[in-house]
C-alpha positions in Angstrom: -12.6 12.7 -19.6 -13.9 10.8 -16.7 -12.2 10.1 -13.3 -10.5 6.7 -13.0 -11.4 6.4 -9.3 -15.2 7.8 -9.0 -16.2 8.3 -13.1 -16.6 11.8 -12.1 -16.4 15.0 -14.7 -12.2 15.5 -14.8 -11.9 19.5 -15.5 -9.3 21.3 -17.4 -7.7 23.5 -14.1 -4.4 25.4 -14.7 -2.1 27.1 -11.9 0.3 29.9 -13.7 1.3 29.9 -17.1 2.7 26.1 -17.8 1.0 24.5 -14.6 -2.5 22.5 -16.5 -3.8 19.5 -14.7 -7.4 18.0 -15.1 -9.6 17.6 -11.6 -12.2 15.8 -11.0 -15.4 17.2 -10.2 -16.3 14.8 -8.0 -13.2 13.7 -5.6 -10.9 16.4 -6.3 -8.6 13.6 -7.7 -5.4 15.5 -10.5 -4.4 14.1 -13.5 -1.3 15.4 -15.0 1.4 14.3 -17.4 4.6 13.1 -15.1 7.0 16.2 -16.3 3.9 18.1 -14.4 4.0 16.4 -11.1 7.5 17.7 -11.0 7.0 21.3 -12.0 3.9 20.8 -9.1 6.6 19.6 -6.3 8.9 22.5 -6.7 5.8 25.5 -7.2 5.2 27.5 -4.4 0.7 27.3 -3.7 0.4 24.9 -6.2 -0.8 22.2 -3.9 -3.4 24.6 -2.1 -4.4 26.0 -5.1 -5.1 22.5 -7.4 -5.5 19.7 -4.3 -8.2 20.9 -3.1 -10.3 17.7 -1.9 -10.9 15.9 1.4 -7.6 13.9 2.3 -9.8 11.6 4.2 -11.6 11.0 0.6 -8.4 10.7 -1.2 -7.4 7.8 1.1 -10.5 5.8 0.6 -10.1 6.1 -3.4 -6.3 5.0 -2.5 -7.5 1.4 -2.3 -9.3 1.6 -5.6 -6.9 -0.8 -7.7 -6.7 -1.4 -11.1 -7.8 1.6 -12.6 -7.8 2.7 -16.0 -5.5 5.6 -17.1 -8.0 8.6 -17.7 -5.4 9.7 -20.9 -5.3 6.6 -22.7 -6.9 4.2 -21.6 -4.5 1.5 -20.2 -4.2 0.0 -16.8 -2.3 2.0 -14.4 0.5 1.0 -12.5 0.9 1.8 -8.3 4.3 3.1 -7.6 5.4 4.1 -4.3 6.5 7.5 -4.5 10.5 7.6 -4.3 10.9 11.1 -1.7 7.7 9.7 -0.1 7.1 5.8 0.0 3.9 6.4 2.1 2.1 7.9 -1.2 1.0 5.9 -3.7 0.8 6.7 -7.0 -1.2 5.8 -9.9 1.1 5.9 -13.1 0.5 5.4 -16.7 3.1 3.4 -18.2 1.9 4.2 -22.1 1.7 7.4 -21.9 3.2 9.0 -18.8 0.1 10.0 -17.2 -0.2 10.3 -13.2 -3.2 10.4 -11.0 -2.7 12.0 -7.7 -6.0 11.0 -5.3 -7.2 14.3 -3.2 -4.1 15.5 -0.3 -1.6 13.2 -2.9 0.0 16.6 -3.7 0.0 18.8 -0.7 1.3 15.4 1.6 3.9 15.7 -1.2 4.8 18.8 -0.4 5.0 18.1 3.1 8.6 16.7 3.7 8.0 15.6 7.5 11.2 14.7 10.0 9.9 10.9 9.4 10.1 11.5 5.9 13.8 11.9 6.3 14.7 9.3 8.9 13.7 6.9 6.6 15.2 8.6 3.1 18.5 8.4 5.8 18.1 4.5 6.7 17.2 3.6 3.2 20.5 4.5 2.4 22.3 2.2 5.0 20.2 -0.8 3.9 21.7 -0.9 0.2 
């Protein structure tokens, strides 16, 4: 499997017993199933134990666009993560697939005070 953003080596890596994501070799980019990403939210270390690029990297590869889903093929979608809508996501629409660029998941994991002022005032503007 090769990495959508850099055609780097993407590496089996797993974190506890049902935790298996593949990382590139290269950028440190994850590519998981979406059921995944959630399980990697909610697990304490995961992010420090899997994300273990340069963020600086991982923001560069952000503006890489139209990439090709490293699972099946098919162009991925960018979908403004719904906690987060600062992070960007790459999403599969075939098959479910998600590619996180490096710091994706530990900026995930890092629910700032700005984070929730806006959560808060995207609810008033319904």
């Amino acid at each position: 499997m090769k990495c959508p953003k850099c055609q780097g080596v993407m590496e089996s890596v797993a974190f506890g017993v049902d935790i298996k994501v593949n990382r590139c070799s290269s950028c440190a980019g994850l590519y998981c199933a979406r059921q995944t990403l959630q399980r990697m939210r909610h697990e304490w270390l995961a992010d420090s134990v899997l994300d273990i690029g340069s963020a600086a990297m991982g923001a560069r590869h952000n503006e890489i666009r139209d990439i090709s889903c490293p699972g099946c093929g098919t162009t991925m979608d960018r979908v403004h993560d719904q906690k987060q809508p600062h992070i960007i996501l790459d999403v599969c629409s075939a098959c479910d697939g998600v590619f996180l660029d490096a710091g994706e998941l530990t900026d995930m994991k890092t629910v700032t005070l700005m984070d929730h002022i806006h959560r808060l005032l995207s609810r008033f503007s319904k």
